[in-house]
C-alpha positions as CSV (number, residue, x, y, z in Angstrom):
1,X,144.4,158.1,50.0
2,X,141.9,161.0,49.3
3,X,138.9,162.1,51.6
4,X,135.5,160.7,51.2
5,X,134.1,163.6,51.3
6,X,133.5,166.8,52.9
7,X,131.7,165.5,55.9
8,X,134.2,162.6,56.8
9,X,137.6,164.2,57.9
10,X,140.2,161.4,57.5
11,X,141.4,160.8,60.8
12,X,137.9,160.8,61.7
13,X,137.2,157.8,59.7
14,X,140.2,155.7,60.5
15,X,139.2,156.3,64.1
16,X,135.9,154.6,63.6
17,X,135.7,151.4,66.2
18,X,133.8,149.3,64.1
19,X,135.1,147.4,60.4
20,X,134.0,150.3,57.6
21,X,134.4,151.5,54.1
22,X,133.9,154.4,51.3
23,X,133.6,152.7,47.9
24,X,133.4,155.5,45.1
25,X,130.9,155.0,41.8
26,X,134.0,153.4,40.2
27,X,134.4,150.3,42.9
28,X,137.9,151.9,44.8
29,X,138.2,152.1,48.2
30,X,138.1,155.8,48.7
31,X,138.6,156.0,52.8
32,X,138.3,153.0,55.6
33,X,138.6,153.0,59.6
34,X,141.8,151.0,60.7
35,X,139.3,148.5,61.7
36,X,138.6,147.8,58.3
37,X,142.2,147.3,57.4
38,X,143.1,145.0,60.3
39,X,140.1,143.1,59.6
40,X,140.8,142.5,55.9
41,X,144.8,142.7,56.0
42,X,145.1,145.0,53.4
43,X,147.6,147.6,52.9
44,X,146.8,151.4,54.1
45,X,148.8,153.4,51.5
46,X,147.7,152.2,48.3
47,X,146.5,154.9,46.6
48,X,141.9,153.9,46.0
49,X,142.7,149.8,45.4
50,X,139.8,148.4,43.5
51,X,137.1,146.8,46.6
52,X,137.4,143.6,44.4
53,X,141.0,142.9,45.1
54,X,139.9,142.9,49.0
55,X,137.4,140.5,48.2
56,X,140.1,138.5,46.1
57,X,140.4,135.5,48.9
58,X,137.1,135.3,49.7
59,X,134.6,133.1,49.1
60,X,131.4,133.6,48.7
61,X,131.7,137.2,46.8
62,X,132.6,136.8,43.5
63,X,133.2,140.2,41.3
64,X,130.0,139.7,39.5
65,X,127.8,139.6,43.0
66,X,129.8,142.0,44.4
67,X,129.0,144.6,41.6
68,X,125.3,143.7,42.4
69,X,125.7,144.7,45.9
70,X,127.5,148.0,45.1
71,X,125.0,149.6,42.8
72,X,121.5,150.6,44.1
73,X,119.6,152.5,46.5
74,X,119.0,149.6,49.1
75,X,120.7,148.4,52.2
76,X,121.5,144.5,51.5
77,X,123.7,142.2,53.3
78,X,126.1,139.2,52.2
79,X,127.9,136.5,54.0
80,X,131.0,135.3,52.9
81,X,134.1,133.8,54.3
82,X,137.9,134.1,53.9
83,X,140.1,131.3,52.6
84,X,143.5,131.5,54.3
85,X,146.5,129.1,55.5
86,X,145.5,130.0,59.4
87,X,142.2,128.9,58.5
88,X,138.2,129.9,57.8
89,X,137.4,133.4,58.7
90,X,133.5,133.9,58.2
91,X,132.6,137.5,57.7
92,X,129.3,139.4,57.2
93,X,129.2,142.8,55.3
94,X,126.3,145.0,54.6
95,X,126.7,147.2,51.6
96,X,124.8,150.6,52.1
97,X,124.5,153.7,49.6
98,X,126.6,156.3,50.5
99,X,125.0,159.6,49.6
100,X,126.8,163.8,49.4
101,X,124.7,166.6,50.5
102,X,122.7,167.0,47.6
103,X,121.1,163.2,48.4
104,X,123.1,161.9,45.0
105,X,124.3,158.6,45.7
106,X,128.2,158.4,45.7
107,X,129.4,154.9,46.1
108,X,128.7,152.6,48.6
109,X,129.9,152.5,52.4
110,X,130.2,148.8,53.5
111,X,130.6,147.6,57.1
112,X,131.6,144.0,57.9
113,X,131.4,142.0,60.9
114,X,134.1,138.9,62.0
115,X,131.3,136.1,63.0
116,X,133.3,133.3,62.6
117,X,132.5,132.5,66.5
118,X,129.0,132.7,65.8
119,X,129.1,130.6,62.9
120,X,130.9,128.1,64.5
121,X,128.8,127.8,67.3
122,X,125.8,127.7,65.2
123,X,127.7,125.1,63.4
124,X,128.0,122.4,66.5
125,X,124.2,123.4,67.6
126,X,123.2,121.9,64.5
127,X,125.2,118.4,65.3
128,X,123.9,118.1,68.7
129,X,120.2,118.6,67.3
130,X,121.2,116.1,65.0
131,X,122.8,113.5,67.4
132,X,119.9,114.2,69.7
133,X,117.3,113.0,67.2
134,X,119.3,110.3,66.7
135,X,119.8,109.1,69.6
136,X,115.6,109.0,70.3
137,X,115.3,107.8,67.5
138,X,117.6,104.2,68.2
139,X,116.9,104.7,71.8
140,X,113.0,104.2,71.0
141,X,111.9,106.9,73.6
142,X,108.5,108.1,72.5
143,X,105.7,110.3,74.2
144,X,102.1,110.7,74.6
145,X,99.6,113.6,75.8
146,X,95.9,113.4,76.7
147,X,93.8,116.3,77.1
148,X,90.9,116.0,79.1
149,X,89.4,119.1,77.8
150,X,88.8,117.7,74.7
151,X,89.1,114.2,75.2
152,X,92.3,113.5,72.4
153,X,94.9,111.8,73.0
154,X,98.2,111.7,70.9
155,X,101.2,109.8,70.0
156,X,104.7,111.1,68.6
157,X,106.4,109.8,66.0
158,X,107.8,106.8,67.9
159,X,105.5,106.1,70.1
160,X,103.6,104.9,66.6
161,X,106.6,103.2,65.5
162,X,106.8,101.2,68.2
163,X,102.9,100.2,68.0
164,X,103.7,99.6,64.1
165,X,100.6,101.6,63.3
166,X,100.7,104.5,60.5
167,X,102.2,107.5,61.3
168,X,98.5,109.2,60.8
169,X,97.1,106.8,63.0
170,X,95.3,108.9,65.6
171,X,94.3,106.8,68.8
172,X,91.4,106.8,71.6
173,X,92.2,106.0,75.2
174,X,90.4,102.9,74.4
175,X,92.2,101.9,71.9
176,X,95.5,102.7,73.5
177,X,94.3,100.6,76.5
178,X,93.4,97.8,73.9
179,X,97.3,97.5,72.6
180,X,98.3,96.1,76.0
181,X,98.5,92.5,76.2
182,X,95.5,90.9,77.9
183,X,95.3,90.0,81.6
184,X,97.9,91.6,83.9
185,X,99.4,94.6,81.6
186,X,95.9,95.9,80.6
187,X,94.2,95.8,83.6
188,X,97.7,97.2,85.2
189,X,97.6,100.2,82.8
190,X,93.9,100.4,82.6
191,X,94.4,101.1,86.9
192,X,97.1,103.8,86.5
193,X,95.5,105.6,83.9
194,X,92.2,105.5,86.8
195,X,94.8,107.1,89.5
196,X,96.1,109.3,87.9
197,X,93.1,111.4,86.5
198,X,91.3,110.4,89.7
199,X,94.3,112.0,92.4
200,X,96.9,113.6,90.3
201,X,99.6,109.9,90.9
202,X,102.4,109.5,88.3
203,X,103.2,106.2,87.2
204,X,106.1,104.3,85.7
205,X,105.2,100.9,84.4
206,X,107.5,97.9,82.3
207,X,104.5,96.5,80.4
208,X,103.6,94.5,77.4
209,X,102.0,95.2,74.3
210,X,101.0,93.5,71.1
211,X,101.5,95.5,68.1
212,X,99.2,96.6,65.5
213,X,101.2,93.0,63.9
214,X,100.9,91.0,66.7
215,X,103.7,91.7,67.8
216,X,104.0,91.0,71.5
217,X,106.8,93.6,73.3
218,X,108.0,94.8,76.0
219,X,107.6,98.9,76.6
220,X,108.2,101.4,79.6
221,X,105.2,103.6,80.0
222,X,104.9,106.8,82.4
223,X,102.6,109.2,82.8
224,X,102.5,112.6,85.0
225,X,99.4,114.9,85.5
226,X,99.9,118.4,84.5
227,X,98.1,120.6,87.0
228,X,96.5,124.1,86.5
229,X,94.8,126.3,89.6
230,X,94.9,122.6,91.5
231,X,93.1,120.9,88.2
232,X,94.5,118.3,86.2
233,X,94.2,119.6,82.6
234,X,96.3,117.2,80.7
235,X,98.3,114.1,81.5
236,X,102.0,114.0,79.4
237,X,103.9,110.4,79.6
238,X,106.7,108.5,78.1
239,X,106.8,105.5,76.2
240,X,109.6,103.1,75.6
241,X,110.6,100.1,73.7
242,X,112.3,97.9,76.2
243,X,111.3,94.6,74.8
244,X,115.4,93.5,74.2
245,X,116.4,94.9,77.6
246,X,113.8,92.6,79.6
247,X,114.6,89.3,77.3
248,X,118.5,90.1,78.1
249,X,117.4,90.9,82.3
250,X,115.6,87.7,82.2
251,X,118.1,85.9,80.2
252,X,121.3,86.8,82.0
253,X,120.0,87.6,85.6
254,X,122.7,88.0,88.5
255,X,125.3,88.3,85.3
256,X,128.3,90.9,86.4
257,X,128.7,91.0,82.4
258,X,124.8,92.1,82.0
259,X,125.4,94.7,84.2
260,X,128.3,95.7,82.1
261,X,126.4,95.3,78.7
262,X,123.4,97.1,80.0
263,X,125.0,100.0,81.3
264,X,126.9,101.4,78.5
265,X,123.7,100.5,75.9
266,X,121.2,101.9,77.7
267,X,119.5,105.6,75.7
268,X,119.7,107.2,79.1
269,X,123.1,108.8,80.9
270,X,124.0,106.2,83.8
271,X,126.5,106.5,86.2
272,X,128.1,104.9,89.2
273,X,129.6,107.1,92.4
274,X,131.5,105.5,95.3
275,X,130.6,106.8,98.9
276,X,132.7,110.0,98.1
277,X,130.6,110.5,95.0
278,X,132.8,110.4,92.4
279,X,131.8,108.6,89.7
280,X,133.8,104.9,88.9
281,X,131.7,104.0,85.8
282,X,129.9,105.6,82.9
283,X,128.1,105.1,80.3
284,X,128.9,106.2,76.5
285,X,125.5,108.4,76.7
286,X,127.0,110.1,80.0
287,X,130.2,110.3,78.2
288,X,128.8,111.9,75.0
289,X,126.6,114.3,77.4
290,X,129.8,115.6,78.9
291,X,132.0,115.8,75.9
292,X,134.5,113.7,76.8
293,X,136.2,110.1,77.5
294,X,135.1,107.5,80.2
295,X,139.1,107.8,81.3
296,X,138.6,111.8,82.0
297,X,135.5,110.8,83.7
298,X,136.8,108.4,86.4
299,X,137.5,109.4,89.8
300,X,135.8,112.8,89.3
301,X,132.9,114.6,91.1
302,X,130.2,116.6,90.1
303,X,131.9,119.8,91.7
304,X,134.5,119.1,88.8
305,X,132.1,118.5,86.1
306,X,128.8,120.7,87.1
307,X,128.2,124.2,88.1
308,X,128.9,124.7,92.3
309,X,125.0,124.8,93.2
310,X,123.8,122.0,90.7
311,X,126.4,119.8,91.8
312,X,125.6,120.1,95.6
313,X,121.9,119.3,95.1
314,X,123.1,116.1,93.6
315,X,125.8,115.8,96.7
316,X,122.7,116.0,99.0
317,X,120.7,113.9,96.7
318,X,123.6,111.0,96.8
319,X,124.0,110.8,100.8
320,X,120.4,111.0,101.3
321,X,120.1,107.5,99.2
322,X,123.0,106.0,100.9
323,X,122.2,107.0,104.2
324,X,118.3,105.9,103.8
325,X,118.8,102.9,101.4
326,X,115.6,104.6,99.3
327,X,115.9,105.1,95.9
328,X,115.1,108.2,94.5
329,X,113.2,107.8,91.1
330,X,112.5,110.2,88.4
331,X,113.1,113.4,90.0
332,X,113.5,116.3,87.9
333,X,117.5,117.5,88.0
334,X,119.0,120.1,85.9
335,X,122.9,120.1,83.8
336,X,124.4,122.3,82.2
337,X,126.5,121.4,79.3
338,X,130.5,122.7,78.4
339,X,128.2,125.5,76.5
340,X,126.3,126.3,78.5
341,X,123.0,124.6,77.5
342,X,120.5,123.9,80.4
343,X,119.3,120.4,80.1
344,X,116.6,119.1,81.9
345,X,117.1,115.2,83.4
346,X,114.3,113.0,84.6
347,X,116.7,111.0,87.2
348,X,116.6,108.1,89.4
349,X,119.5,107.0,91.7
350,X,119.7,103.9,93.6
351,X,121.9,102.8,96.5
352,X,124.1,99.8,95.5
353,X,124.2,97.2,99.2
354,X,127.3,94.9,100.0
355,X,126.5,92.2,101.5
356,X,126.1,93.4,105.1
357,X,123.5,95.1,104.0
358,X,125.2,98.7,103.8
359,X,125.6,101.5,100.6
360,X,128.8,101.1,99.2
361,X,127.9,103.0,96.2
362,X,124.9,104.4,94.1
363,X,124.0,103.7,90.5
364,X,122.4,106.7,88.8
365,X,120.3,107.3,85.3
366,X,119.6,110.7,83.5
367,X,116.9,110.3,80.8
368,X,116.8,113.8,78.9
369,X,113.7,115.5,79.0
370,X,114.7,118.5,77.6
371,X,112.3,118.5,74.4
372,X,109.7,116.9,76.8
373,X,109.8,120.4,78.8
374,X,109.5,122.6,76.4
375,X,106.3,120.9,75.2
376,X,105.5,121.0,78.5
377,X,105.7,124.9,78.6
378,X,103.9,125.1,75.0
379,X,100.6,123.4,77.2
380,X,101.0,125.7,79.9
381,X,100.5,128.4,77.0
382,X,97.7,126.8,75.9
383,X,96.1,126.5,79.6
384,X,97.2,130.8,80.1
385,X,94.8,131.1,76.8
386,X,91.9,129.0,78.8
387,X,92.8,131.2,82.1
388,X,91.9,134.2,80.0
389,X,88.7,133.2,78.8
390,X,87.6,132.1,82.1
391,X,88.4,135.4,83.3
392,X,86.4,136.9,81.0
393,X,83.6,135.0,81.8
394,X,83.9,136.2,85.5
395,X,84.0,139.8,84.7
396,X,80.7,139.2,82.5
397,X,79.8,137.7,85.8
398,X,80.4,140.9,87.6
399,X,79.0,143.3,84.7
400,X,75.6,141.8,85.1
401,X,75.7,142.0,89.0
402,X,77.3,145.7,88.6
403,X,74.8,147.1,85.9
404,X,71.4,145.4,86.3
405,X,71.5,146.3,90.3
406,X,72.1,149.9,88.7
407,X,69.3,149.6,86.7
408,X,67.0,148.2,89.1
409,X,68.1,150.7,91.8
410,X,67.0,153.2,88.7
411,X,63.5,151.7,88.1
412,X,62.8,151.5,92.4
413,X,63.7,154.8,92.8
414,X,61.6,156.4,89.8
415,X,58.8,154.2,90.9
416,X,59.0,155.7,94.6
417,X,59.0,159.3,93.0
418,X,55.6,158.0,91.1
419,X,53.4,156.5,93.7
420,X,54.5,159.6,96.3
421,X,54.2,162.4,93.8
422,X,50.5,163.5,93.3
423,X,51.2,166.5,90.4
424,X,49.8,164.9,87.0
425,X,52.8,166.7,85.0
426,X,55.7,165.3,87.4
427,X,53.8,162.1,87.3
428,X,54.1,162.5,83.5
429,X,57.9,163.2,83.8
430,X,58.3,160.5,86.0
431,X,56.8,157.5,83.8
432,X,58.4,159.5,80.6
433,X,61.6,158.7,82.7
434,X,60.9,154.8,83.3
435,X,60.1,154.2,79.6
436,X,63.5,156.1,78.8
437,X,65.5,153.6,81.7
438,X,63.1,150.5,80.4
439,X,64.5,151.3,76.6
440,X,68.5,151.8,78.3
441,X,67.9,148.7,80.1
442,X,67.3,147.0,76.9
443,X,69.9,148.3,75.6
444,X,72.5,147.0,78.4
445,X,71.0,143.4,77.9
446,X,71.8,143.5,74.0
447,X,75.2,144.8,75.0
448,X,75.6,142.0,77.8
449,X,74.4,139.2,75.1
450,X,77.5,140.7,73.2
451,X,79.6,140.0,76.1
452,X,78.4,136.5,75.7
453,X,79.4,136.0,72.4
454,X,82.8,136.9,72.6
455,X,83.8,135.9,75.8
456,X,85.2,132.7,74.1
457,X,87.3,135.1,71.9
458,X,90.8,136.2,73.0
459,X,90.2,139.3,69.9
460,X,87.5,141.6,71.6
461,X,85.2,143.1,69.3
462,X,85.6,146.5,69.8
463,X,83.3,149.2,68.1
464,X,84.0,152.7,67.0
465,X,81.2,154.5,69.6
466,X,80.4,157.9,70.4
467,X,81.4,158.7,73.8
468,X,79.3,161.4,74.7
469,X,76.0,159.3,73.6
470,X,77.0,156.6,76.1
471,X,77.6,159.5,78.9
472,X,74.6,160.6,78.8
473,X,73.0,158.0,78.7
474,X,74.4,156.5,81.7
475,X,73.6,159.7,83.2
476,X,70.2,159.1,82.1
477,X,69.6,156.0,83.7
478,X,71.2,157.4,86.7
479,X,69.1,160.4,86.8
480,X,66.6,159.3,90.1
481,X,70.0,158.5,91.9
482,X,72.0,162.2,90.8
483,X,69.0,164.0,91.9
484,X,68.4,162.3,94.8
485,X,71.9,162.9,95.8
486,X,71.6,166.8,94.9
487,X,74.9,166.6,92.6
488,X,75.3,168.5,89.7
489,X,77.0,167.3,86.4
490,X,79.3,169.3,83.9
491,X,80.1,167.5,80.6
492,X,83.2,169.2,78.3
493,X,82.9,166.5,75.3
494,X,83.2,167.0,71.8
495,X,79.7,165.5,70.4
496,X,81.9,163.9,67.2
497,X,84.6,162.2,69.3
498,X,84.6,158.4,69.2
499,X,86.5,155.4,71.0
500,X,87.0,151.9,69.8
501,X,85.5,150.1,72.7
502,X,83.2,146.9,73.6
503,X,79.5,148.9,74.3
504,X,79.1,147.0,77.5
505,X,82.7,147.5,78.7
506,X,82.4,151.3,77.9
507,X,78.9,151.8,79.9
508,X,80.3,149.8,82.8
509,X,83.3,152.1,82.6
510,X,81.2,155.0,82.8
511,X,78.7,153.5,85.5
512,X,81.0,152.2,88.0
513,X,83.0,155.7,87.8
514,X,80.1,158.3,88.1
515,X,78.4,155.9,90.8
516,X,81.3,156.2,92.9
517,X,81.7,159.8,92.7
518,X,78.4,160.7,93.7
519,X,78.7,157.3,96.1
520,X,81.3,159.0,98.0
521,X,80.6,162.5,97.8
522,X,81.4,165.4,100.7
523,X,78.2,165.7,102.9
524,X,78.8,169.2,103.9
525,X,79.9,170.7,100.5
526,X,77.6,171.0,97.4
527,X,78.6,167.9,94.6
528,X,79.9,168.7,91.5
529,X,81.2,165.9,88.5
530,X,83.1,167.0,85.6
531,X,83.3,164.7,82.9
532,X,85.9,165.3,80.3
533,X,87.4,164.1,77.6
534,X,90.8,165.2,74.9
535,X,92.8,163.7,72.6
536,X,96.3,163.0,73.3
537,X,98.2,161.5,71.0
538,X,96.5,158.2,69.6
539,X,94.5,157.7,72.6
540,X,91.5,159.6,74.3
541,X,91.2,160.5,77.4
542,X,88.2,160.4,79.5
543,X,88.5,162.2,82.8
544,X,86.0,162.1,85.6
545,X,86.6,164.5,88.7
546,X,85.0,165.2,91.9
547,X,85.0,167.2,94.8
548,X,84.1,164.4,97.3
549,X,86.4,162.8,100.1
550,X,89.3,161.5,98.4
551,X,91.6,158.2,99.1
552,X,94.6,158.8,100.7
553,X,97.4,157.4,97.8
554,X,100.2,157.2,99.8
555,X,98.3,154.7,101.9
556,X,96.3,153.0,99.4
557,X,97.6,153.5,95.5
558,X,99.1,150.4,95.2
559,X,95.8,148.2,96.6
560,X,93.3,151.2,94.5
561,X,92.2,148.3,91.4
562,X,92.6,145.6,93.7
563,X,89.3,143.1,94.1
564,X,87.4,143.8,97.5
565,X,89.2,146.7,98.5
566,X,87.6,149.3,99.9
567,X,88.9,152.8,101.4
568,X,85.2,154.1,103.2
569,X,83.1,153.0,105.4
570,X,80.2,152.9,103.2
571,X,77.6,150.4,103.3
572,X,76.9,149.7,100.0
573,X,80.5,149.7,99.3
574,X,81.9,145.9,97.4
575,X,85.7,147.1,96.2
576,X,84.9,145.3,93.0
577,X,83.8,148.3,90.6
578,X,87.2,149.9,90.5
579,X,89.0,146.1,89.8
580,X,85.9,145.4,87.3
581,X,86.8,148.4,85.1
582,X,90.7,148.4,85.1
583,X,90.2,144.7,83.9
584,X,87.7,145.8,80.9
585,X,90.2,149.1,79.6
586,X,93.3,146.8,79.4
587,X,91.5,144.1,78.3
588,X,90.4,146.3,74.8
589,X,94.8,147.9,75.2
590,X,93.9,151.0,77.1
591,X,94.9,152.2,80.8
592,X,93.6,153.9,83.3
593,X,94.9,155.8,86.0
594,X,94.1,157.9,89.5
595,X,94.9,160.7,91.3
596,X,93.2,161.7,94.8
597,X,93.8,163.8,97.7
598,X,91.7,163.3,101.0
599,X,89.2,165.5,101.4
600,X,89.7,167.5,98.1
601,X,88.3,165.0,95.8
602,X,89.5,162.6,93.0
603,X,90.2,162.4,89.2
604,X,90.1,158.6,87.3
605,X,91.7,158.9,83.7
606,X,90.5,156.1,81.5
607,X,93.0,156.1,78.0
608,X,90.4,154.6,75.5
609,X,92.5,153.8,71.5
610,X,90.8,156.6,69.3
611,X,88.6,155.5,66.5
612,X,90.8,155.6,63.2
């Protein structure tokens, strides 16, 4: 077999550890790693075999398709599978263009992949999805969710089927409550519905209804409060037709057959353990769970079924119900399948008395709640997004504190300079100063109304502003409180450099940052700020150093942005600038970071995105 060319040596190539091929401009197999022949079964010495006579057994890749795939300039990829006597092979190839050193395409270099595992597996997912919805759908098990934030409630599929209602029928509490048959079951779920958005109690309830049909039937309705920051945000329940499985309790009471019947038709996995916990009757839904027979079943514990630690949480669970003769109902268990699936259980076991009164055994049920949870999760998404906002809402809370006590600090300080200074010129400085802050405070109110707006919006609205413009004029309205402090200030930014920022997140940035460098400034050395600012990559950097006193990093890095920490003993210290700020940069996708040495000073770097 001939080299593929200059760059490939030959025992290079059949060295490769993965499945790979040279095809030339004429469709032969020019060179292929040993990989390649293993995983096809073809023969290493013919001399360049035509690619299609690999392909021969395989379905999936006729010549036609395959000629498709070997002429081009793109990277495409094709499933196909091998037909064989030892069975199905599955494969997946991606056909490449193979190019020399002058970039002109050569042939094509393919690469396939044995994923008949995968396939398989993906395979059997599919028929458990399948038997899964099946099996709500006879068992009847349907679900509801109310949201008190906005007041909707909302069935699934079967819940509606079991009112008879159109599946676009959207309910109101009221009308939910007005489904349930007069007298004891509406004012019973009218009372639960009370408890459980007045202190958070779950509920489980057999119940009747009449139907959208008038149809009067039995149901099983549950309801649990979901609870955020010790707030019930919405309430998620179950709801089940049970209207045979009452008639047939009622009908064959105290049976030993009913028990039978029941068992093994019930949607739910149930069980019964002896005193040793292993298991000496099952129903089809356990059996089906587990993969197996009821005869493979008997006589085994969950040690020899279950993974060690799930199974000795429901060891525990078992001689707790036997030893206090108290049910436990609709806890929330885990399993894992043969593959490995986690499945989440709401179970109930109950202790089974002989007639001295002692547990001789425990009957269990597993309803799965799997699809249940995961819905579950999707709300506690939706209740992050709400945590968000709210916490944007607090730090708008914080800006207005933060910058309007600056401002008003301005205006009493510039107003102090004006009533003690008797020179007509100064006084004319002075009030030229106050309109300046009066026209900057206007300014930060339009900017905080801003804040307003979009504090219901996840998408900040950020604005391409120029940097130095808001520096000074935060240095402007801090101007009474630099010079009162004797600090001096030296700017090093480019007038025409811009960052994409919210205006009143920028001019708190800047505020709370040259506030506390003059705040906490070294009494017996003259003050000096440096504001800077470069570009570095896609971001710019605005730098502000000082020569003041410094934190101690070692000691306090990790607790530097925290809220109320502070690292001086100075009286108008509130540790909430620092955490104000490093919320507002990551909020707009920016950083910020420190670095500070006790008694040498400090330098905060604030990575802004640069305006496109």
């Amino acid at each position: 077999m001939k080299s593929p060319s200059t760059h490939f040596k030959e025992h290079l190539v059949r060295q490769l550890p993965v499945a790979i091929a040279f095809i030339d401009a004429q469709f032969q197999l020019v060179d292929a790693s040993d990989q390649w022949f293993e995983l096809y079964k073809a023969e290493k010495d013919t001399a360049n075999p035509s690619i299609f006579e690999c392909f021969r057994t395989h379905e999936g890749c006729s010549p036609e398709l395959l000629r498709e795939f070997l002429v081009g300039s793109d990277t495409r990829t094709l499933k196909h599978k091998e037909l064989s006597d030892e069975g199905k092979r599955v494969f997946e190839s991606t056909f490449s263009p193979w190019y020399d050193e002058k970039e002109n395409i050569k042939g094509t270099l393919i690469h396939s992949l044995d994923i008949t595992r995968e396939y398989l597996k993906d395979k059997e997912l599919k028929k458990v999805n399948a038997l899964m919805e099946a099996t709500a759908e006879v068992a009847k098990v349907g679900s509801w969710e109310y949201n008190l934030t906005t007041e909707k409630l909302s069935w699934c599929k079967t819940t509606k089927e079991i009112h008879q209602v159109p599946l676009d029928y959207e309910p109101t509490v009221a009308e939910a409550i007005e489904f349930y048959k007069q007298g004891y079951s509406r004012n019973r779920i009218s009372m639960l519905f009370h408890k459980v958005l007045q202190d958070g109690s779950s509920f489980n309830e057999r119940l009747q209804i009449v139907t959208k049909r008038g149809e009067e039937r039995w149901i099983a309705s549950g309801g649990k409060p979901i609870v955020k920051n010790g707030k019930i945000t919405k309430i998620f329940g179950t709801f089940q037709d049970i209207h045979e499985q009452v008639i047939t309790e009622k009908r064959t009471k105290e049976s030993e057959q009913l028990l039978t019947t029941l068992i093994d038709n019930l949607p739910i996995n149930v069980f019964i353990k002896d005193k040793d916990s292993r298991k000496i009757l099952v129903n089809k839904a356990e059996c089906e769970y587990l993969g197996t027979t009821p005869k493979e079943l008997i006589g085994k514990t969950d040690f020899e079924l279950y993974d060690k630690d799930i199974a000795q949480i429901s060891r525990d669970e078992d001689l707790e119900v036997m030893r206090s003769l108290t049910p436990m109902l609709g806890k929330q268990t885990l399993g894992v399948k043969k593959d490995g699936t986690l499945t989440h259980f709401l179970t109930s076991k109950i202790p089974l008395l002989d007639v001295d009164g002692k547990a001789y055994a425990l009957i269990g049920m597993s309803m799965d709640i799997t699809n249940l949870k995961q819905k579950e999760e999707q709300l506690h998404n939706l209740i992050n997004v709400t945590a968000i906002q709210n916490k944007k809402l607090i730090n708008f809370a914080h800006i207005v504190s933060h910058n309007l006590r600056s401002h008003s600090a301005n205006f009493s300080m510039l107003l102090d300079f004006l009533v003690n200074e008797k020179d007509a010129n100064e006084q004319q400085r002075i009030i030229k100063m106050l309109t300046s802050a009066a026209d900057n405070l206007m300014d930060t109110l339009e900017n905080l109304n801003e804040v307003v707006e979009i504090s219901t919006n996840i998408n900040l609205d950020k604005k391409s502003l120029n940097l130095l413009e808001h520096v000074e004029r935060v240095e402007q309205n801090l101007s009474a409180f630099i010079e009162k402090n004797t600090v001096s200030i030296a700017l090093d930014i480019d007038p025409k450099l811009k960052v994409k920022s919210v205006p009143a997140y920028l001019e708190s940035i800047i505020l709370n940052l040259m506030t506390n460098a003059v705040k906490y400034r070294e009494p017996e050395r003259e003050s000096k700020i440096e504001l800077k600012a470069v570009k570095e990559n896609n971001h710019v950097v605005f730098s502000v150093t000082d020569n003041g006193l410094g934190i101690d990093m070692q000691r306090y890095g990790n607790k530097l942005f925290g809220m109320y920490k502070t690292f001086h003993n100075h009286k108008d210290a509130r540790g909430l600038g620092l955490y104000i700020i490093k919320n507002q940069i990551e909020a707009m996708g920016g950083n910020i970071q420190a670095d500070s040495t006790p008694g040498k000073g400090s330098t905060f770097k604030v990575y802004f995105n640069e305006e496109a």
